[in-house]
C-alpha positions as a Markdown table, in Angstrom:
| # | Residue | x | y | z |
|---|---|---|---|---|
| 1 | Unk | -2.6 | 51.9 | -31.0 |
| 2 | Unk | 0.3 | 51.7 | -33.0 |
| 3 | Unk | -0.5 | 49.9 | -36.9 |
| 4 | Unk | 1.5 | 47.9 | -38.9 |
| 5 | Unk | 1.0 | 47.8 | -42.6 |
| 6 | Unk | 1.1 | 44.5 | -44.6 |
| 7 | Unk | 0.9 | 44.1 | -48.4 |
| 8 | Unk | -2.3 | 42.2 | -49.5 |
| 9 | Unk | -4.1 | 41.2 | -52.8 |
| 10 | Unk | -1.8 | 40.6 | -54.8 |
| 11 | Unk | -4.2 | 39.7 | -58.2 |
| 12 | Unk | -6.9 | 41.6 | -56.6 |
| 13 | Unk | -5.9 | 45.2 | -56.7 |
| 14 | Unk | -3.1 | 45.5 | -54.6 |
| 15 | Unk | -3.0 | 47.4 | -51.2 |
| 16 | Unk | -1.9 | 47.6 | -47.9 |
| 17 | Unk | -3.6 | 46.5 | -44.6 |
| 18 | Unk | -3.4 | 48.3 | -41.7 |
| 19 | Unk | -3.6 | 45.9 | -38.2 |
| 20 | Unk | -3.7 | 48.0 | -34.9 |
| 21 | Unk | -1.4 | 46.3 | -32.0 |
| 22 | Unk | -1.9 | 47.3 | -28.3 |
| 23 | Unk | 0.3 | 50.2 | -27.1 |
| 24 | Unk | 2.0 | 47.9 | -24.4 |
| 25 | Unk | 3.4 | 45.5 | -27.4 |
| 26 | Unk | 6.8 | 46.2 | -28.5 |
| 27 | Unk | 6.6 | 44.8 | -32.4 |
| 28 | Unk | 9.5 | 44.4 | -34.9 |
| 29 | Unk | 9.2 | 44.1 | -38.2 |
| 30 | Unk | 12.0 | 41.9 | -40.0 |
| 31 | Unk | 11.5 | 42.6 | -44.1 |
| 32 | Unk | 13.6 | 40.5 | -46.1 |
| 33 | Unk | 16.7 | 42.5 | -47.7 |
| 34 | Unk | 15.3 | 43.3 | -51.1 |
| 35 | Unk | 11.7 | 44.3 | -50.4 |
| 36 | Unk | 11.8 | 48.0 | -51.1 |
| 37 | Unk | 14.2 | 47.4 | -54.7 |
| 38 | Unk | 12.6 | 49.3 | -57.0 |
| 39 | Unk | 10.6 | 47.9 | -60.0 |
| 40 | Unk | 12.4 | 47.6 | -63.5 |
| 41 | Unk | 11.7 | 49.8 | -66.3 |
| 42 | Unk | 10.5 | 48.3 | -69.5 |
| 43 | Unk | 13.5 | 49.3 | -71.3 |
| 44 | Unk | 15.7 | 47.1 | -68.5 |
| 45 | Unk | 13.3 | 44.1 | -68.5 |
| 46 | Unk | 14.2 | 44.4 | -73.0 |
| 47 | Unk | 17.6 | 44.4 | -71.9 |
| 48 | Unk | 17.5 | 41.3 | -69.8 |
| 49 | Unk | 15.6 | 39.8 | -72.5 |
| 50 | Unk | 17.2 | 40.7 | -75.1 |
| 51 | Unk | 20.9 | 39.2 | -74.0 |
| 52 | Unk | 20.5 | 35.7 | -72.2 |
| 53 | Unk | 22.6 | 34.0 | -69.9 |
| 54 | Unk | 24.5 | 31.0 | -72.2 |
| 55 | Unk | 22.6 | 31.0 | -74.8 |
| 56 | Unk | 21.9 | 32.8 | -78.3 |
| 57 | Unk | 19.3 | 35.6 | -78.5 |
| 58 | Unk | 15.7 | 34.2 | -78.8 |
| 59 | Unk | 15.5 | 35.8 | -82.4 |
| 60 | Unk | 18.3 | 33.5 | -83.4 |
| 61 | Unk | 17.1 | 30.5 | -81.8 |
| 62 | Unk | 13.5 | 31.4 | -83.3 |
| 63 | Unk | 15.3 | 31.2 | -86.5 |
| 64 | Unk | 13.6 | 28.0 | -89.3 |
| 65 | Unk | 11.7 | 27.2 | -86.0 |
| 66 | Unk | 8.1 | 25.9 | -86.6 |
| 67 | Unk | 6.3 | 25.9 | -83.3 |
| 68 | Unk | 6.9 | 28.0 | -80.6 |
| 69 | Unk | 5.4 | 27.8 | -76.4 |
| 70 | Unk | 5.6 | 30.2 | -73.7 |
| 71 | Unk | 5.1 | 28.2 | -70.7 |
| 72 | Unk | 4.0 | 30.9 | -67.5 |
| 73 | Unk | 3.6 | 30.0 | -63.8 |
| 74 | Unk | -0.1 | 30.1 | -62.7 |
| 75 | Unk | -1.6 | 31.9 | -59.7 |
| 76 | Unk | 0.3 | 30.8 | -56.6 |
| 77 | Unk | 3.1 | 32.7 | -58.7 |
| 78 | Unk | 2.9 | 36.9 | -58.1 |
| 79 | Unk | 5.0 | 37.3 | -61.7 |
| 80 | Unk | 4.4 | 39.4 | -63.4 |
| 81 | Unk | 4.3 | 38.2 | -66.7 |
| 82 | Unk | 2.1 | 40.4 | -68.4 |
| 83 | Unk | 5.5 | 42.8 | -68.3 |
| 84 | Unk | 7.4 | 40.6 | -69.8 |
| 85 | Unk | 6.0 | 38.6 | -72.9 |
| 86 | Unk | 5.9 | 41.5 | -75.1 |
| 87 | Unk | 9.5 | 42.2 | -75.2 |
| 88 | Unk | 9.5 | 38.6 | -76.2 |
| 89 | Unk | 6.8 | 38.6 | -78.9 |
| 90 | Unk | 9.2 | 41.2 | -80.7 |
| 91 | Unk | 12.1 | 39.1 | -80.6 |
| 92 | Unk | 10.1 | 35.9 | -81.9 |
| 93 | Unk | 8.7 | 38.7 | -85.1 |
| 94 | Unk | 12.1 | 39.5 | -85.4 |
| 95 | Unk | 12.5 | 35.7 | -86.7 |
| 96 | Unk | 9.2 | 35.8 | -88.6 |
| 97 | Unk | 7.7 | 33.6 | -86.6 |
| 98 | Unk | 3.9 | 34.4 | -87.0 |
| 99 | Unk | 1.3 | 34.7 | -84.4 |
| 100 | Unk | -0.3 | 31.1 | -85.5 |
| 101 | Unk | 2.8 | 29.8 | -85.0 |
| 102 | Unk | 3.2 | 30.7 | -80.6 |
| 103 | Unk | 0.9 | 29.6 | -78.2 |
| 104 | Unk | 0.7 | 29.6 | -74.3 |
| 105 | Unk | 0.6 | 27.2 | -71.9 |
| 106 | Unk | -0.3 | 27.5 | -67.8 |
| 107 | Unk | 2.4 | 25.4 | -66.0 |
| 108 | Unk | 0.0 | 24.3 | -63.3 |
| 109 | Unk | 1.4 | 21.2 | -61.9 |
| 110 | Unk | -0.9 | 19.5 | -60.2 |
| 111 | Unk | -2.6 | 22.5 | -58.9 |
| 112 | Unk | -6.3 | 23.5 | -60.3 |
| 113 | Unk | -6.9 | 24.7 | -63.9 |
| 114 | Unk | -6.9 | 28.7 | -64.1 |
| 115 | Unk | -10.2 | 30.4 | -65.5 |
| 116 | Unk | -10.2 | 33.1 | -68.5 |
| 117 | Unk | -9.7 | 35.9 | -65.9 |
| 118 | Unk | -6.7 | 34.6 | -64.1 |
| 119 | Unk | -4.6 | 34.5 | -67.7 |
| 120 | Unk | -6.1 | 38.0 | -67.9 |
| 121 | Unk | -4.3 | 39.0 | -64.8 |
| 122 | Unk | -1.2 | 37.2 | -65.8 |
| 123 | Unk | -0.8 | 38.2 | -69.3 |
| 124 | Unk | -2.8 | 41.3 | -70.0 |
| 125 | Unk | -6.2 | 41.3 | -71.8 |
| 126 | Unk | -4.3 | 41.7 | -75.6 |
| 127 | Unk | -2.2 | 38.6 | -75.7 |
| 128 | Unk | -5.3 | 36.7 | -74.1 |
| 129 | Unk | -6.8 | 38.1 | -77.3 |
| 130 | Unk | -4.3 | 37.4 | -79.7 |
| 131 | Unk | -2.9 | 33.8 | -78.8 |
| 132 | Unk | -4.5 | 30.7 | -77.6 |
| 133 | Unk | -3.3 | 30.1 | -73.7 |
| 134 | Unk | -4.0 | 26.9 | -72.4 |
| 135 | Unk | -4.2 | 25.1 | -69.1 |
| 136 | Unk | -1.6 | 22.2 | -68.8 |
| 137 | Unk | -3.6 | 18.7 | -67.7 |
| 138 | Unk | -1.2 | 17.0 | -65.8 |
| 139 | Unk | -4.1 | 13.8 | -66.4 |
| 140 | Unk | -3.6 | 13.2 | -70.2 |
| 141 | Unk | -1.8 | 13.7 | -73.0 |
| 142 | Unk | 1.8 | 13.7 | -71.8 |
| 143 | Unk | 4.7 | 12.4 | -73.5 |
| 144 | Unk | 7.7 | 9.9 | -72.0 |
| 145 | Unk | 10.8 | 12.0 | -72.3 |
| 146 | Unk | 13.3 | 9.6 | -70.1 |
| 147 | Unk | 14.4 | 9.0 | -66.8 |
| 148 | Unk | 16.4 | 10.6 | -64.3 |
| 149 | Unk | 19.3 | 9.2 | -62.4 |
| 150 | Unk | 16.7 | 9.5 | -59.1 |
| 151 | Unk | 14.4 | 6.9 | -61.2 |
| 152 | Unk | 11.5 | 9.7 | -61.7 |
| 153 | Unk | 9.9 | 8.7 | -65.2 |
| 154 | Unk | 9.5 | 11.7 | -67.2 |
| 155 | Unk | 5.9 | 12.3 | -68.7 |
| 156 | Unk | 5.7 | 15.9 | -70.2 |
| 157 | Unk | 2.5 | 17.5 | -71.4 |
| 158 | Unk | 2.3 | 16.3 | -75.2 |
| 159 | Unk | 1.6 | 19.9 | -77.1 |
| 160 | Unk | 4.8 | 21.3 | -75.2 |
| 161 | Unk | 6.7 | 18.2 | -76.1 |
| 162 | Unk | 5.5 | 18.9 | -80.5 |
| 163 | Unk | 6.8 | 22.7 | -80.0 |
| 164 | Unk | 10.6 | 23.3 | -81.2 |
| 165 | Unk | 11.1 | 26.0 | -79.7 |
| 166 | Unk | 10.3 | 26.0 | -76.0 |
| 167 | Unk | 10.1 | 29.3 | -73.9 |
| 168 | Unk | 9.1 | 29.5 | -70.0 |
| 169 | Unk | 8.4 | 32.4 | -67.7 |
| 170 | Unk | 8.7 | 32.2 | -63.8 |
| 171 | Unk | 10.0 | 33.9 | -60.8 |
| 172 | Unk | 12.5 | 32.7 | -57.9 |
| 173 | Unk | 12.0 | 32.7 | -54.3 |
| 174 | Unk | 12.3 | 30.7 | -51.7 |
| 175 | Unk | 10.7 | 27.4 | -51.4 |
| 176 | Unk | 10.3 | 24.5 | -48.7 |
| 177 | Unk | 11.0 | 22.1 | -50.3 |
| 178 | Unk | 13.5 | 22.7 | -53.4 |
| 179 | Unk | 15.0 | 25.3 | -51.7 |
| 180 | Unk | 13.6 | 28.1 | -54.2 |
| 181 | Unk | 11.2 | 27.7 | -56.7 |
| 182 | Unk | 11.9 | 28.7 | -60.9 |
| 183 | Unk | 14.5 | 27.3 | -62.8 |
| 184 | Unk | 12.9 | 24.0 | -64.1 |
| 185 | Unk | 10.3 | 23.7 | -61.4 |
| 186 | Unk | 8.3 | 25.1 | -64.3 |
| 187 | Unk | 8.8 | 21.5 | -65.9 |
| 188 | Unk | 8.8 | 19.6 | -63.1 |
| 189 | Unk | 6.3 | 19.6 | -61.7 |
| 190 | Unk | 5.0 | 22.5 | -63.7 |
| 191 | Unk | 4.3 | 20.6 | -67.0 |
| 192 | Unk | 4.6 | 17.4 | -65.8 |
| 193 | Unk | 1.7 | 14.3 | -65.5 |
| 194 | Unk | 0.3 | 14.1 | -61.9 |
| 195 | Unk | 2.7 | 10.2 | -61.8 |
| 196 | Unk | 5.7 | 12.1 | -62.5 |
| 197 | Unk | 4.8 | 14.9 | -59.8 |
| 198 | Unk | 3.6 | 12.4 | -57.4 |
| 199 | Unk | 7.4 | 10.5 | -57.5 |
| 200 | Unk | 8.9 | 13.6 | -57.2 |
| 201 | Unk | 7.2 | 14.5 | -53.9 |
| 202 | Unk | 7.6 | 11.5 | -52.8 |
| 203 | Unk | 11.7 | 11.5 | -53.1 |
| 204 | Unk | 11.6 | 14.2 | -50.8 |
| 205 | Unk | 10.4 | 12.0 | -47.6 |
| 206 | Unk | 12.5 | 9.0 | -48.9 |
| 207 | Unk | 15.9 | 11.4 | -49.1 |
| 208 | Unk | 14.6 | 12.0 | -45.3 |
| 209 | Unk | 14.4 | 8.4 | -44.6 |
| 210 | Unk | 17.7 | 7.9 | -45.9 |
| 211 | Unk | 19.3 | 10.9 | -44.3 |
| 212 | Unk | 17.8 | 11.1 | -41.1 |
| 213 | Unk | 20.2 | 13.5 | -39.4 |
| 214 | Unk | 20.7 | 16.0 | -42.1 |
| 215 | Unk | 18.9 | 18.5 | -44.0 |
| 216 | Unk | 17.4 | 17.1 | -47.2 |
| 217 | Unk | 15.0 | 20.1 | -48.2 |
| 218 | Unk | 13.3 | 23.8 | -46.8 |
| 219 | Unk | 13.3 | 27.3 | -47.6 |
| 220 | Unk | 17.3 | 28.4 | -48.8 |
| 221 | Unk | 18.5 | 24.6 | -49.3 |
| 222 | Unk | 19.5 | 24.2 | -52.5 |
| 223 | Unk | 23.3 | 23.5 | -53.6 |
| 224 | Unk | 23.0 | 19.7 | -53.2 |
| 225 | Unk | 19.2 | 19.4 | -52.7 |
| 226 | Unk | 18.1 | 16.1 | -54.4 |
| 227 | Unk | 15.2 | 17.3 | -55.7 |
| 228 | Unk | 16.5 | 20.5 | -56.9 |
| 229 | Unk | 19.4 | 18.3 | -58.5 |
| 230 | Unk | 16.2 | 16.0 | -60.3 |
| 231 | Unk | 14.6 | 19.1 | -61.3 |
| 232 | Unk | 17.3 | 20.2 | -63.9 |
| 233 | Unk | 17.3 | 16.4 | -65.2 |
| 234 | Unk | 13.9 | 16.6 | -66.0 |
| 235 | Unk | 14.2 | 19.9 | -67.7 |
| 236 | Unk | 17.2 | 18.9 | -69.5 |
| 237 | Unk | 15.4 | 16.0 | -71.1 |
| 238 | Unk | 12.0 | 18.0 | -71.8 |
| 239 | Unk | 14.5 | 20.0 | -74.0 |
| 240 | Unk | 13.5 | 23.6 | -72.5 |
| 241 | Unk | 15.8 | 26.2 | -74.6 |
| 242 | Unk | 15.0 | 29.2 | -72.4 |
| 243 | Unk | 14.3 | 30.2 | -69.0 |
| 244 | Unk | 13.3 | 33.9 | -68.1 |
| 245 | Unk | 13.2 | 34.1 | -64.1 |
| 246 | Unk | 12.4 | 37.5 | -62.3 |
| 247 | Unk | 12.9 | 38.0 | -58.1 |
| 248 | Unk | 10.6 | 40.3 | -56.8 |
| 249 | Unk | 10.0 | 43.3 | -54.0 |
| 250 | Unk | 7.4 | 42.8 | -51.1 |
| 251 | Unk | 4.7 | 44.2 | -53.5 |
| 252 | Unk | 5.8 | 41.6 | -56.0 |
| 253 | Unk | 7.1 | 44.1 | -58.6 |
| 254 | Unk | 9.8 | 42.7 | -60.5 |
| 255 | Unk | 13.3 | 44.0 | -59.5 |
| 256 | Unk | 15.5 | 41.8 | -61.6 |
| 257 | Unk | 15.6 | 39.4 | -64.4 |
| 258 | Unk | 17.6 | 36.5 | -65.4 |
| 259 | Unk | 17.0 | 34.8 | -68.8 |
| 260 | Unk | 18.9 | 32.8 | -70.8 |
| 261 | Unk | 20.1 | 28.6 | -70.8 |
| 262 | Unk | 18.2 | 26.6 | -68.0 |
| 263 | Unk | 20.5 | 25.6 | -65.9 |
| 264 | Unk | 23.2 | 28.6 | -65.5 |
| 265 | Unk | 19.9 | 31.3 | -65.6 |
| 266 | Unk | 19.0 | 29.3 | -62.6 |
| 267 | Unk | 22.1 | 29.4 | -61.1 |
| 268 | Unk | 22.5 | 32.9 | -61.1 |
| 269 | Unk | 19.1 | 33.6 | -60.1 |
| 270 | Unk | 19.6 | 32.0 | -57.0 |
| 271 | Unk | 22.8 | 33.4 | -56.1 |
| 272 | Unk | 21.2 | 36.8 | -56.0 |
| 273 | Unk | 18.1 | 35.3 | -54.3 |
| 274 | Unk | 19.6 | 34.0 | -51.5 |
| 275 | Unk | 20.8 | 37.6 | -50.4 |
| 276 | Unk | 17.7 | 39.4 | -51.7 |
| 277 | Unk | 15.0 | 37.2 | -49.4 |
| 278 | Unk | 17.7 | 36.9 | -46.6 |
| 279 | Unk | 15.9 | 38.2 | -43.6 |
| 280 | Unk | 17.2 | 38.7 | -40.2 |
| 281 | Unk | 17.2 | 36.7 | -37.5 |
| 282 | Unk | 14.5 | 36.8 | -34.7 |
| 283 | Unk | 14.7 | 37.1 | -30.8 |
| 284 | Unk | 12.6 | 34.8 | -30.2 |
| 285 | Unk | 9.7 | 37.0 | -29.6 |
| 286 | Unk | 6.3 | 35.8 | -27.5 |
| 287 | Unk | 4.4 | 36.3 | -31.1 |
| 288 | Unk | 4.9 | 36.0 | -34.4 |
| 289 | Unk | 2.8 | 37.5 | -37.2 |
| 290 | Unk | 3.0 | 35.9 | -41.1 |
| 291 | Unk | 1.7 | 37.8 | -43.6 |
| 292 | Unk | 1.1 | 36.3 | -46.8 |
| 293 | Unk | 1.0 | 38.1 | -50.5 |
| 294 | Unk | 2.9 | 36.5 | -53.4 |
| 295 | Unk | 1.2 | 33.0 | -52.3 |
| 296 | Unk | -1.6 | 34.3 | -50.1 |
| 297 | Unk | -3.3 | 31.4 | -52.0 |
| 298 | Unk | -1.2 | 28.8 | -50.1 |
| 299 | Unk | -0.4 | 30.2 | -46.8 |
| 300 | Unk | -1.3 | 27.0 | -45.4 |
| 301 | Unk | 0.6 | 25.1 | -47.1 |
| 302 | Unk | 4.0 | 27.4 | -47.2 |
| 303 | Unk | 3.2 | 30.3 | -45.3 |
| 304 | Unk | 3.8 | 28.7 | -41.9 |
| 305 | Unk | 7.1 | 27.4 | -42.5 |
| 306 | Unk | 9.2 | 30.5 | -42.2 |
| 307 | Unk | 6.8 | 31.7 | -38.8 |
| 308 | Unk | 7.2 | 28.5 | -36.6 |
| 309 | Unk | 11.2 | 28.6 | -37.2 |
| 310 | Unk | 10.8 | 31.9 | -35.9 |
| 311 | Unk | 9.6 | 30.7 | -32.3 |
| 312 | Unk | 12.1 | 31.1 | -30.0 |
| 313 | Unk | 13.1 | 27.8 | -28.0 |
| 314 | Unk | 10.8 | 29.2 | -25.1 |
| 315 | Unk | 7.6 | 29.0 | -26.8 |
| 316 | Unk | 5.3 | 31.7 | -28.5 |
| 317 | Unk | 2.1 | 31.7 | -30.8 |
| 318 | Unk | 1.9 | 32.3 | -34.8 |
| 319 | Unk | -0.1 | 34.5 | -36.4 |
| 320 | Unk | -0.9 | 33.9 | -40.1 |
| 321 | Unk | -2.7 | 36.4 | -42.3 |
| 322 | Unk | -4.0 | 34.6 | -45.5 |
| 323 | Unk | -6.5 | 37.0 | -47.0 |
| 324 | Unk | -6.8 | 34.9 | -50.3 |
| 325 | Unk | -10.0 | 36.0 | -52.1 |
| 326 | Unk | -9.9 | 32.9 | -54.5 |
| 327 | Unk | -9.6 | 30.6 | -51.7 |
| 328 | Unk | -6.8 | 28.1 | -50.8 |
| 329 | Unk | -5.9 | 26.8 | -54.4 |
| 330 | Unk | -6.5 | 22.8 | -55.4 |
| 331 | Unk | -3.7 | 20.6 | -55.4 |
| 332 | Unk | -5.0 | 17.3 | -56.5 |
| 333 | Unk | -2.4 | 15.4 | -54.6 |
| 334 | Unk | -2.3 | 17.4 | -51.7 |
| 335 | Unk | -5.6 | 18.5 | -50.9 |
| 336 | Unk | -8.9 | 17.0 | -49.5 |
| 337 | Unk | -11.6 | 16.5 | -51.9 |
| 338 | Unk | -14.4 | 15.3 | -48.8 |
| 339 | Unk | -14.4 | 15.1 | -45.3 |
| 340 | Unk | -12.7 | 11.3 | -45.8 |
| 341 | Unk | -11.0 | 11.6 | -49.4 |
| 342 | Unk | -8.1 | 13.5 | -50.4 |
| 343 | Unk | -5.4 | 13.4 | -52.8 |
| 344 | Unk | -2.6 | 10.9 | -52.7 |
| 345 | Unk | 0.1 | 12.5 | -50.7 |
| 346 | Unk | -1.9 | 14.7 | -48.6 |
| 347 | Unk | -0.4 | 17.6 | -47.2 |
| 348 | Unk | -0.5 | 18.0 | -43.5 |
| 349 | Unk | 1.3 | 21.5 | -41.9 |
| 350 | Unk | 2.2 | 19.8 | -38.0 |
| 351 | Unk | 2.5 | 22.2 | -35.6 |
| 352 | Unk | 5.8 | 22.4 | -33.2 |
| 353 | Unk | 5.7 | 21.5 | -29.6 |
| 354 | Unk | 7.4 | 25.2 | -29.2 |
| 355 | Unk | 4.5 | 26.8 | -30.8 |
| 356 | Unk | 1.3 | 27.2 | -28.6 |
| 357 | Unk | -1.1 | 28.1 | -30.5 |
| 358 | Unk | -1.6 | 29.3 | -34.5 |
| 359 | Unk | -4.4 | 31.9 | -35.0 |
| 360 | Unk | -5.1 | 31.8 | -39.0 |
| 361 | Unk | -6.8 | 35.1 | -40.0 |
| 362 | Unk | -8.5 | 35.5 | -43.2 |
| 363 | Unk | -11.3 | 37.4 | -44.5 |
| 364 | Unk | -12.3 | 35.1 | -46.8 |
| 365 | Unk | -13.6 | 32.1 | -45.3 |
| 366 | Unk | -12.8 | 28.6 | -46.6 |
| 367 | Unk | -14.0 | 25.8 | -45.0 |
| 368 | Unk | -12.5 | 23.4 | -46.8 |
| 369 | Unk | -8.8 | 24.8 | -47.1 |
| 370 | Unk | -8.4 | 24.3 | -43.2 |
| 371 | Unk | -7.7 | 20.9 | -43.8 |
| 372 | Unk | -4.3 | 21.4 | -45.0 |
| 373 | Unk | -3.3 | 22.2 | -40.6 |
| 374 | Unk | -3.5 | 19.4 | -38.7 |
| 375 | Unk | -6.7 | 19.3 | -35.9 |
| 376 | Unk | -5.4 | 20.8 | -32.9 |
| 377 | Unk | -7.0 | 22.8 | -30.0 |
| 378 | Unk | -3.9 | 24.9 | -30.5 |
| 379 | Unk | -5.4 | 26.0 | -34.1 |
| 380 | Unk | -7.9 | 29.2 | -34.0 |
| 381 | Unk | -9.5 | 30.1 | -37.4 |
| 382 | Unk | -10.6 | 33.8 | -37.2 |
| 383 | Unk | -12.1 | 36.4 | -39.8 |
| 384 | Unk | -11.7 | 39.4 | -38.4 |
| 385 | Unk | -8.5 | 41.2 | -36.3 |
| 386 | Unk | -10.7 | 42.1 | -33.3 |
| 387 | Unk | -11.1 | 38.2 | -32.7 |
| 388 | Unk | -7.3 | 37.8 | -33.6 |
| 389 | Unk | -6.1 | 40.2 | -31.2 |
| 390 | Unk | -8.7 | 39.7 | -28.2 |
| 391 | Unk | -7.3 | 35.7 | -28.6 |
| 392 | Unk | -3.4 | 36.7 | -28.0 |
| 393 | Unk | -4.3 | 39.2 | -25.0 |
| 394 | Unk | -5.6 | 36.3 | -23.3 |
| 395 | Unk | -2.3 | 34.4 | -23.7 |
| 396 | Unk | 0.0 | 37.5 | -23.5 |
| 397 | Unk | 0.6 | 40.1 | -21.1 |
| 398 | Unk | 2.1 | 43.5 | -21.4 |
| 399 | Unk | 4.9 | 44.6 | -23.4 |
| 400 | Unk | 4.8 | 41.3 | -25.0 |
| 401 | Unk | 7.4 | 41.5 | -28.2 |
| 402 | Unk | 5.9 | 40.6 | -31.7 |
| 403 | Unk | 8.1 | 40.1 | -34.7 |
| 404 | Unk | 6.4 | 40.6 | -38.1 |
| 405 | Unk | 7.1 | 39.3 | -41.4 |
| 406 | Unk | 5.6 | 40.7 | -44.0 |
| 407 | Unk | 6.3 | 38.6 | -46.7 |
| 408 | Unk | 6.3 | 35.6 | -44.5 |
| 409 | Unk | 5.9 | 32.8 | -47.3 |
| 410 | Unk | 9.2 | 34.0 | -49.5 |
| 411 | Unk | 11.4 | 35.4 | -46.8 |
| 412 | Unk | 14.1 | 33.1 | -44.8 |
| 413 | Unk | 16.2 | 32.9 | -42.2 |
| 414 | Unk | 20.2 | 31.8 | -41.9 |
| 415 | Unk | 19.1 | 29.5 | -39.3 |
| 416 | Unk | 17.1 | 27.3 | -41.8 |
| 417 | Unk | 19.9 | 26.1 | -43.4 |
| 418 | Unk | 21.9 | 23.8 | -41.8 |
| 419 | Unk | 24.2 | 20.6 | -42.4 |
| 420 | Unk | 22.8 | 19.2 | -46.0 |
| 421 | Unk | 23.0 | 16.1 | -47.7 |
């Protein structure tokens, strides 16, 4: 049988699975453009650093500075930040900012708090050591910073708010619903009170409303994307002085970096991003297999949207591997919390009429993260290939074509961009 050979475990030791397909099955595999860049060298990522995009070195702006936070992306993030924060530790000494001065601070949004070991595995055992690192609670303490022009009161966690010198770390790649993710996203929602993030959300199916015909939001839409465009209001009034933004390989090494003033670091992030996850088109093949590594931990919720656009008009099944050790991670808004309770603006992926069925393969059960699909006789949980595959030979003959993606939640298609707002 011929095997193909997905990247897995991203925080867990990371490794490659190997899936057997029958020998009748013709099976593609569409990477996105950049997934075999190489990874930077540490004296590039100091380069990157070390000269910002609009903006004065760090060391200068460190300068008579009293208080300084690095704001980092939590674990539905594969950045690698660990790789990064030392080269700007040395520019903050360069200032003679001491230690007790800088502190650290998880932009979770309103996802689940992360635990001792996961800021271990995002900024190395040393700085965990060295510097208080902090969960943000998106249910207290956060401060009124203003308004945007889309009405969404801006509530920003309070220490971040005290700090004069504000610093964040992220990485950019595509995203359903602001188009791609870093840039600000790391303010909003990422240090942002759970009313501010539940507004934002919210614009997104009111912008739909409004604009029925057009494309308001999905993976690649983001020139005139509203809630992109309310993003850099919000980070413009939380007064962030630097972004550092890395795009990443299908291993999630990071490949390049982009650091400097908010908005134009953004900007320039994305304009390489949207040629580095480009991925080419499909044929419409009767099956389509997702894998999911950089946010293995929400394959339900953003894994899927890249593998039903690649259905062809005639129909064919979906295939999503989310081996996520940790589970499908909390999002207080979006999640269940009982078999009748769930957060405000529960998140529902809805299956289209071209797809016939979805196997979800994981070897980690988890009960509860199912209810993030809707119920549907269509839907097949499995935890083990054999099951997987014995499942599609019952709806597919031979010679059946399969496309794979294997970096299904952060690759996109030409064909998911269309007529915007």
């Amino acid at each position: 049988m011929p095997l193909i050979r997905l990247p897995q475990l991203a925080w867990y030791g990371t490794k490659e699975l190997e899936l057997p397909l029958p020998d009748s099955w013709q099976a593609e595999v569409y990477n996105m453009a950049g997934f075999d860049r190489p990874a930077m060298k540490p004296d590039e990522i100091k380069v990157a650093i070390t000269n910002l995009i609009g903006s004065s070195p760090i060391r200068e702006l460190a300068r008579g500075k009293n208080e300084v936070v690095i704001i980092f992306d939590d674990m539905t993030r594969v950045t690698r930040v660990a790789e990064l924060v030392p080269f700007i530790l040395e520019e903050l000494a360069e200032a003679g900012i001491s230690d007790n001065r800088i502190q650290f601070i998880c932009a979770t949004g309103a996802h689940m708090a992360c635990d001792r070991l996961s800021f271990v595995n995002k900024l190395g055992e040393a700085i965990v050591a060295r510097f208080p690192v902090y969960n943000h609670n998106p249910f207290n303490n956060c401060t009124y910073v203003g308004t945007t022009s889309y009405g969404t009161d801006i509530y920003i966690n309070a220490e971040v708010m005290k700090c004069d010198l504000k610093i964040a770390i992220g990485s950019v790649v595509p995203h359903p619903s602001t188009g791609f993710g870093g840039g600000g996203k790391i303010i909003l929602p990422g240090v942002s009170s759970v009313e501010t993030i539940e507004h934002f959300h919210r614009l997104e199916a009111e912008f739909k409303q409004k604009y029925p015909s057009k494309l308001i939001s999905g993976m690649g839409v983001f020139d005139d994307n509203p809630l992109r465009l309310n993003i850099e209001e919000a980070t413009a009034l939380a007064g962030l002085d630097v972004k550092i933004d890395c795009i990443v390989n299908s291993s999630g090494e990071t490949v390049a970096i982009f650091a400097g003033a908010p908005k134009p670091t953004w900007a320039a992030a994305v304009s390489e991003a949207k040629a580095h996850y480009l991925t080419p088109e499909t044929k419409g093949e009767g099956i389509v297999i997702a894998n999911t590594f950089a946010k293995a931990n929400e394959a339900i919720m953003i894994g899927l949207n890249t593998a039903f656009s690649a259905v062809g008009d005639n129909g064919g099944d979906v295939v999503l591997i989310a081996n996520a050790p940790g589970g499908q991670v909390t999002h207080y808004l979006m999640s269940d919390f009982g078999k009748t309770t769930s957060g405000k603006l529960k998140l529902l992926a809805k299956i289209p009429q071209n797809v016939n069925h979805v196997i979800i393969y994981t070897e980690y059960s988890d009960i509860a993260g199912r209810g993030n699909i809707e119920e549907s006789a269509k839907v097949l949980f499995v935890s083990n290939w054999d099951d997987a595959l014995q499942a599609l030979q019952q709806f597919h003959r031979a010679e059946t074509k399969v496309a794979v993606l294997p970096n299904g939640e952060i690759q996109y298609f030409l064909s998911q961009i269309e007529e915007r707002i």
